[in-house]
C-alpha positions in Angstrom: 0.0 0.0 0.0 2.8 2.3 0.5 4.5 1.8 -2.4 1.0 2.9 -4.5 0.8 5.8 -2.4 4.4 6.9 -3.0 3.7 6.2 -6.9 0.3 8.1 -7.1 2.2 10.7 -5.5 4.6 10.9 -7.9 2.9 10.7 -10.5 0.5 13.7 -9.0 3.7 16.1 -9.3 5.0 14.6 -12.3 1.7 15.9 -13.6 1.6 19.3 -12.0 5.1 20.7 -12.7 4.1 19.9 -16.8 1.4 22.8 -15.9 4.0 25.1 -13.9 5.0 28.5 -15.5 8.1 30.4 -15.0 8.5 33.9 -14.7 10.0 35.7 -17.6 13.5 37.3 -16.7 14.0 41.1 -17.2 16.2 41.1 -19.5 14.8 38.9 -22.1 11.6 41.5 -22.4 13.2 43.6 -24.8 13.9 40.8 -27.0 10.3 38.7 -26.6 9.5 42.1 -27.7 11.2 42.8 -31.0 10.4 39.0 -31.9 6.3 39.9 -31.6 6.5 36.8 -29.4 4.5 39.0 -26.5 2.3 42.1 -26.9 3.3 45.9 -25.9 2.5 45.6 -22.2 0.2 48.7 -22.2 -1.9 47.3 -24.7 -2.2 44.2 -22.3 -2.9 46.5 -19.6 -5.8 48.1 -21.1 -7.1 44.9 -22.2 -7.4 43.9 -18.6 -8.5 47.3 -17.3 -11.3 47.0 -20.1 -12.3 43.7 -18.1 -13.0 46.0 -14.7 -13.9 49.6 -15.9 -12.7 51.6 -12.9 -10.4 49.2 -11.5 -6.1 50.3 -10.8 -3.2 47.7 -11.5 -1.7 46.6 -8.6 1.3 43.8 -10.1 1.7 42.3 -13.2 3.7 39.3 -14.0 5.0 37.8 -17.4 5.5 34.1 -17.3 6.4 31.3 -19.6 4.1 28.8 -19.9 4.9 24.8 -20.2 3.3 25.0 -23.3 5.9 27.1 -24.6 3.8 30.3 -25.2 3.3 33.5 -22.5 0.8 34.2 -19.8 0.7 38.4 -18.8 -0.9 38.2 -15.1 -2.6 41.5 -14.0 -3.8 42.0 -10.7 -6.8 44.3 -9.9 -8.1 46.7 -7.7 -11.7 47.4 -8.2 -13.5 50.9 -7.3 -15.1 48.9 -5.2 -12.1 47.0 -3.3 -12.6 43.9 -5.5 -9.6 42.2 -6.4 -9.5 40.6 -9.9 -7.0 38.0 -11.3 -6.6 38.2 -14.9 -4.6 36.2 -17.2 -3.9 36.7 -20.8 -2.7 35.4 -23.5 0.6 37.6 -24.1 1.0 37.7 -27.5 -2.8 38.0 -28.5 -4.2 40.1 -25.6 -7.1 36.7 -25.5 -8.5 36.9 -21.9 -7.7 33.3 -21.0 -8.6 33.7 -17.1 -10.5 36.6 -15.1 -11.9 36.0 -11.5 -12.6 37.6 -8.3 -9.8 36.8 -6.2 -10.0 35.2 -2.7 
């Protein structure tokens, strides 16, 4: 029994680090950039601000996905002290996640 436990186990974060995304260094923005392999950042901020009209930026993240593609994060403050999560697609803008956060 302990030998399926340590396998399902394994296998459980075997799974799970295929799904993990790193974040993006600095210093390889500029290039990502110039390649059109992620979108102006501005334009991926009004994307998400368009998502919660009245809502401020509080952090944003660019990370790599497994997949091989990029995920901007934005994090929101709503007018009315909601916080939002949204995730986009970094090179189309496409919303790909948006919920309250908890």
């Amino acid at each position: 029994m302990k030998t399926l436990n340590a396998l399902l186990a394994t296998a459980t974060l075997a799974l799970a680090a295929g799904f993990a995304q790193a974040d993006v260094r600095p210093d390889q923005i500029p290039g990502l950039l110039k390649s059109g392999a992620i979108a102006d950042f501005e334009k991926l901020n009004q994307t998400a601000l368009a998502k919660h009209p009245g809502a401020s930026i509080t952090d944003t993240e660019l990370e790599q996905a497994a997949t091989g593609g990029y995920v901007y994060k934005v994090d929101l403050l709503g007018s009315d002290s909601v916080k939002w999560d949204v995730k986009l697609d970094a090179k189309t803008g496409a919303v790909l996640h948006d919920k309250k956060d908890t």
